[in-house]
N, C-alpha and C positions, 0 to 999 in steps of 0.2 A: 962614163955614160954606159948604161945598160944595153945591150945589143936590140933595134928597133925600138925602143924606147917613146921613136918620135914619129911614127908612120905618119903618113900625110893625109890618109883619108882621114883617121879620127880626128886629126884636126878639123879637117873641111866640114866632116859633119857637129863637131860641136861647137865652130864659128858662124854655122849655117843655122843649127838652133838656137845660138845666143842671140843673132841678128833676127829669128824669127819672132822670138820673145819680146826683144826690144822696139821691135814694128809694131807687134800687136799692145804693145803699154800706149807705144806715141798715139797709136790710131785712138785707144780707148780716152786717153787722155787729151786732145786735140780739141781745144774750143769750139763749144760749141755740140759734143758728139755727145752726151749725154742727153738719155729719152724722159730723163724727171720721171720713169715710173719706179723709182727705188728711192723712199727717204735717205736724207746722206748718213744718218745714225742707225740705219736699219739694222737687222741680226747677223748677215753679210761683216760689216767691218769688225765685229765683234766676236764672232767665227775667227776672221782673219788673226786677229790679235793672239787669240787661245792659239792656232795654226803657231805662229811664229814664235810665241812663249815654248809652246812646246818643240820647236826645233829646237831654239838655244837651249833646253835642259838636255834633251839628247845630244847635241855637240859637248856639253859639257862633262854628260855622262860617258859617252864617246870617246873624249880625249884622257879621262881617268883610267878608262878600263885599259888602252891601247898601254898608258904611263906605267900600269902592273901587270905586263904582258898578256891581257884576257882579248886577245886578237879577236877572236869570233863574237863575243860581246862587243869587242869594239866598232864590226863592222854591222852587225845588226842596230845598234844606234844609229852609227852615221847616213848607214842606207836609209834608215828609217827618217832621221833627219832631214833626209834630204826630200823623201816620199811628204811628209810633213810640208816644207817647202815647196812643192811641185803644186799641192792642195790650194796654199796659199797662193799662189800666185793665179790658178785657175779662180778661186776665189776672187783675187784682188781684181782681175780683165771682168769676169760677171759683173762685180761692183761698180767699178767705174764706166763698166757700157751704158748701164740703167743709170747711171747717177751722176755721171758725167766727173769732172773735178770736183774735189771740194775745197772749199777756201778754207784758210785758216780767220779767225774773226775776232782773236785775241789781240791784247795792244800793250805797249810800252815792253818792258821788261821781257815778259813770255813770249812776245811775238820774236826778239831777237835770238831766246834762246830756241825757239820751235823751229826757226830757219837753220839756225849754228847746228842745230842736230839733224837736220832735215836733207839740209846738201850736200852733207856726205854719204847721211843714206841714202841719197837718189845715185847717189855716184859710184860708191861703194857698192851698192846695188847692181848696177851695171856690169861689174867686177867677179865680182861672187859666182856668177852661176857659172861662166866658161874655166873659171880657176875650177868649181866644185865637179864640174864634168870631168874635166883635165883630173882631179885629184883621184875619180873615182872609179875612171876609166886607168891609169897608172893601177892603181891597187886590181883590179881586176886582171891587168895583163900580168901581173907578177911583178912588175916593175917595183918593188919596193923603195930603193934610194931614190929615186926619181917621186915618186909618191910623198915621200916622207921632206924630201927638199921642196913639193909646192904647199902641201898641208901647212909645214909653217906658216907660210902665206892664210892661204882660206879659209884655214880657222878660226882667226883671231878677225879676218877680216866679218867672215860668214855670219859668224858670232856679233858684231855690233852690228849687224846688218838686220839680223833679226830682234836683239832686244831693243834698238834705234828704233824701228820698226811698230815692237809693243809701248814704245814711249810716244812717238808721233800718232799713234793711236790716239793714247789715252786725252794728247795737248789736244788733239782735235776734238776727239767726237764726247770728252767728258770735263772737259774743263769749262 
């Protein structure tokens, strides 16, 4: 293990934002808390979609550059990535203030696979952001080994989280 590696503040503060995040989705999503002044297919989830497609190709592009040692490209994607993701999420809290939840409305078949993909995104979701903090906070300290032991982790997780993400989009608001 890297010498401080594991300070305790940065944990607290990016178990203090993960949890702050995770309040602010419950409250927005909490029956009942949507103001009906945002249609549920408005330009808002469609925005959000474009947000998340384009993380997953910067993680993608991301984990190619880091693959042929282009380090500084590689960290400008993944920050960016992550900037990307931050949008989206401020995006997805406006959206579901105004608009509350939205149901899904499909039946038979699609509805089992929109859920089979859905709750892992909402779970995997959960997951992502205190690992992508962790991951990004490590590469900032120098911590490389340390860095590079959770990325396996958050990328691959990050990564279905956001294309999961442009698919539960698309089952919802275009199918």
């Amino acid at each position: 293990m890297e010498p401080s590696a594991h300070p305790e503040a940065p944990r607290r503060a990016i178990a203090a934002i993960s949890c702050a995040v995770l309040l602010a989705i419950g409250i927005v999503l909490w029956p009942g808390r949507g103001h009906g002044t945002e249609p549920p297919a408005g330009l808002i989830p469609s925005l959000n979609a474009a947000l998340n497609a384009t993380s997953a190709l910067l993680l993608v592009a991301g984990w190619r550059f880091i693959r042929s040692g282009q380090v500084t490209a590689h960290r400008a994607c993944m920050l960016s990535a992550f900037g990307f993701s931050a949008l989206f999420l401020i995006g997805y809290l406006v959206h579901h203030a105004r608009a509350g939840s939205v149901p899904f409305t499909g039946t038979g078949a699609i509805r089992t696979l929109y859920f089979a993909l859905l709750v892992p995104h909402i779970v995997l979701s959960a997951v992502v952001l205190p690992l992508a903090l962790t991951t990004i906070w490590y590469a900032w300290q120098g911590h490389l080994a340390s860095h590079r032991r959770i990325a396996r982790w958050t990328l691959p997780l990050w990564l279905y989280v956001s294309v999961s993400g442009v698919a539960v989009y698309w089952m919802l608001y275009r199918l």
